[in-house]
N, C-alpha and C positions, 0 to 999 in steps of 0.2 A: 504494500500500500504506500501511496506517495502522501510522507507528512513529513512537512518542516518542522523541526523541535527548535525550540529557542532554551528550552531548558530541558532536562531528563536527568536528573539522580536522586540522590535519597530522599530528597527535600519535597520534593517535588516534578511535577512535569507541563508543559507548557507550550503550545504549539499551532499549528491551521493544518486540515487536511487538503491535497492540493488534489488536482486534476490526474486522472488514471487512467488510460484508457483500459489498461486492464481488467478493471474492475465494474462492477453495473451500473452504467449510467454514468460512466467517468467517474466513477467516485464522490457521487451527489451524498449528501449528507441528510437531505431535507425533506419531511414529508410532505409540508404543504406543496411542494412542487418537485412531483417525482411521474413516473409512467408508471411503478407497479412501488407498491409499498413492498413487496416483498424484499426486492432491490435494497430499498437502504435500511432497511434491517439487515440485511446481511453484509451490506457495509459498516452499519455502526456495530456491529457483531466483530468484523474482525479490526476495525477502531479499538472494541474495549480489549480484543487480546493483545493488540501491543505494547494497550495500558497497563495489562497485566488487572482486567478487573472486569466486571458484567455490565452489560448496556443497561439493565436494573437502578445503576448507581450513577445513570444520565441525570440530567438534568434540564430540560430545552426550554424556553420559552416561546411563546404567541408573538412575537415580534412585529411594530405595529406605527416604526419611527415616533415613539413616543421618545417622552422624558421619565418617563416609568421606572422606577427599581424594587426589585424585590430580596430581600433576607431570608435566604433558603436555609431553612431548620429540617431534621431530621424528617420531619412530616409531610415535605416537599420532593425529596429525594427521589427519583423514578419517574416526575411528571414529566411528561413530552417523550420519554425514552423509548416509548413501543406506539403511542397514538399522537396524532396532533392535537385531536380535540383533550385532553389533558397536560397539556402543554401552560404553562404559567402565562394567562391570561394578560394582552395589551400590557404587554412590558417589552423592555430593549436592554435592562442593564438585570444581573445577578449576581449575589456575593454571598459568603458565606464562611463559618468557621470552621463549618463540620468535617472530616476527615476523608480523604478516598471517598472523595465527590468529585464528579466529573461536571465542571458548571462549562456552560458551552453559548456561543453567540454563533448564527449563522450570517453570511455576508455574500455574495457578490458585486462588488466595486464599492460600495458602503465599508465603513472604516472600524477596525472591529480592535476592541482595544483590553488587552489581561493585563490586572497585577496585581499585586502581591503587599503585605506587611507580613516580614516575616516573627515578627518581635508579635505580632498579634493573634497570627494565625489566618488573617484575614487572607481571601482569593476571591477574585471575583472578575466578570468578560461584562464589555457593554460593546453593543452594535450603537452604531453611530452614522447611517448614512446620512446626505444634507441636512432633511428634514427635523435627525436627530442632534447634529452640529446645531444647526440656528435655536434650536430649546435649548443648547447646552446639557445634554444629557450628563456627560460626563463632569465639566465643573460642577453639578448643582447634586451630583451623588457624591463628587469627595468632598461635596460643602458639609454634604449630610453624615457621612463619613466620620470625620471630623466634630461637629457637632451631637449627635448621636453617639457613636460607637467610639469614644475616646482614641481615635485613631489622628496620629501625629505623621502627618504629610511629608515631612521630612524622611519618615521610612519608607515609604510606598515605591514601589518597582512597577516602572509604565513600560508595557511591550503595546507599540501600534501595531496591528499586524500590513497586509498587504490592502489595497486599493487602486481604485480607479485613480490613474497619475493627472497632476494638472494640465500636463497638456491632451488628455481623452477627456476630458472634465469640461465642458465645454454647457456654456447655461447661456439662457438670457439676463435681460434686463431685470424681470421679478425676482429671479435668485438669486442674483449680483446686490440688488439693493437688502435681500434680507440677510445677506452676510456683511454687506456695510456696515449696517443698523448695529452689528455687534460692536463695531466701536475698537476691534481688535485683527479684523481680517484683512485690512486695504492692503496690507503687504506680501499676503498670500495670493491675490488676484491678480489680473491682465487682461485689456481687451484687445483681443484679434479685429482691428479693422477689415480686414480680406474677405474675413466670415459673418463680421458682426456679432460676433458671441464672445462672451466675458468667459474666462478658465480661473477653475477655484482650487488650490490645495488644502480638500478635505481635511488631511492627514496632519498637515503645518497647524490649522485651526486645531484642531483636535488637539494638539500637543501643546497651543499656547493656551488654550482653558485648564491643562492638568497643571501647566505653571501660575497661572492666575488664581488658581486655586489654593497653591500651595505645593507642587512637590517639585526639586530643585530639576533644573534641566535633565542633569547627571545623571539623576537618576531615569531617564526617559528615554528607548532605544524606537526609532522607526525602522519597518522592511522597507525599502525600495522598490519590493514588488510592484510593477503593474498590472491589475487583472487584469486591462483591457486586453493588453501589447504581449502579457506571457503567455504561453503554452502552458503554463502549471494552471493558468486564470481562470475563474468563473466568471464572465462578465456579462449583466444583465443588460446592461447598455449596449454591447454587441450582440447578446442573444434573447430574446424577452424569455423564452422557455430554457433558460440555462439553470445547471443546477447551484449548490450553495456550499460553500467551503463550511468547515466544523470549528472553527475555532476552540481549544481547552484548557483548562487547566485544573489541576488536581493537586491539592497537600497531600502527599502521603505520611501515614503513620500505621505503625504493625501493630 
């Protein structure tokens, strides 16, 4: 199976599943947009053997470009991992302390982003395509982070993972002005004259909300992937029926 690890050892493991041909459906991840659900249950099947764990200890959400988060307790464990319709309901971010949990965000060209407090035990993946950029998903969960969960910004570990690159990013004028409006994005943008379309870096945004927030740059690694441009990509903007990388990450403990 083709999957990026950003992390894998005792601590933990951490990663996106990429494009396969080998595998059913290129290695789709996703039920709401699949051709047979048998498919990627038997992809998330051999996902959790590499884990070294059961699709049982999934965890997916209803993903819905909200600003939505949810605090996955033991009671939540398994939602989404064999049905859609049991999937954690109109949410886009999940975190959680609990142990040898597989918490997971799905993306194609949308900005899907893990990390970590390791001093807390905390993990958790937020999806973030435009929609969820402009609500600031991600700043307004490590606000709560923070505020809530006595969680100190200064430890947190940001993996962006892969995305639609600024130059496939290609928007008008409405989505150009509601990324202005943040007051923080003019120097992630550009307009193509030739085309008349304004080019946004998702991923730059993204990454200057988890420092607005609070966590030092250092601490913040981005992929350079392009889903559009790579052969690993899922790219919904190239294909409307494309499937959906698995983004994970899991504490382990024995």
């Amino acid at each position: 199976m083709n999957i990026k690890f950003y992390e894998n050892n005792e601590k933990r493991m951490l990663g996106i599943t990429l494009k396969d041909a080998e595998r059913h459906e290129n290695n789709n991840m996703a039920l709401h947009v699949c051709q047979n659900r048998a498919n990627i249950l038997e992809n998330r099947d051999i996902l959790a053997q590499v884990l070294e764990t059961d699709v049982k200890r999934f965890v997916c959400a209803n993903q819905t470009h909200s600003a939505h988060f949810v605090h996955i307790t033991q009671a939540e464990i398994g939602h989404g991992a064999f049905d859609a319709a049991s999937a954690i309901p109109d949410t886009d971010a999940l975190y959680t302390y609990e142990p040898n949990v597989v918490i997971s965000s799905f993306t194609a060209d949308c900005v899907p982003v893990l990390f970590y407090n390791e001093k807390t035990n905390l993990i958790g993946a937020i999806h973030s395509g435009w929609q969820g950029t402009i609500k600031e998903i991600t700043f307004k969960l490590m606000q709560h982070l923070q505020a809530n969960e006595d969680c100190d910004l200064q430890d947190v570990q940001v993996i962006i993972g892969p995305a639609i690159s600024q130059e496939k990013f290609e928007v008008d004028s409405d989505v150009y002005e509601k990324f202005k409006a943040l007051g923080y994005a003019d120097a992630f943008m550009y307009f193509n004259e030739a085309t008349n379309k304004y080019h946004i870096d998702n991923q730059l945004t993204v990454k200057t909300q988890c420092e607005l927030a609070g966590i030092p740059s250092s601490n913040i690694t981005i992929d350079p992937m392009c889903t559009f441009k790579s052969e690993d990509g899922f790219s919904h903007r190239q294909d409307r029926a494309t499937g959906r990388h698995l983004s994970f990450i899991v504490r382990k403990e024995d």
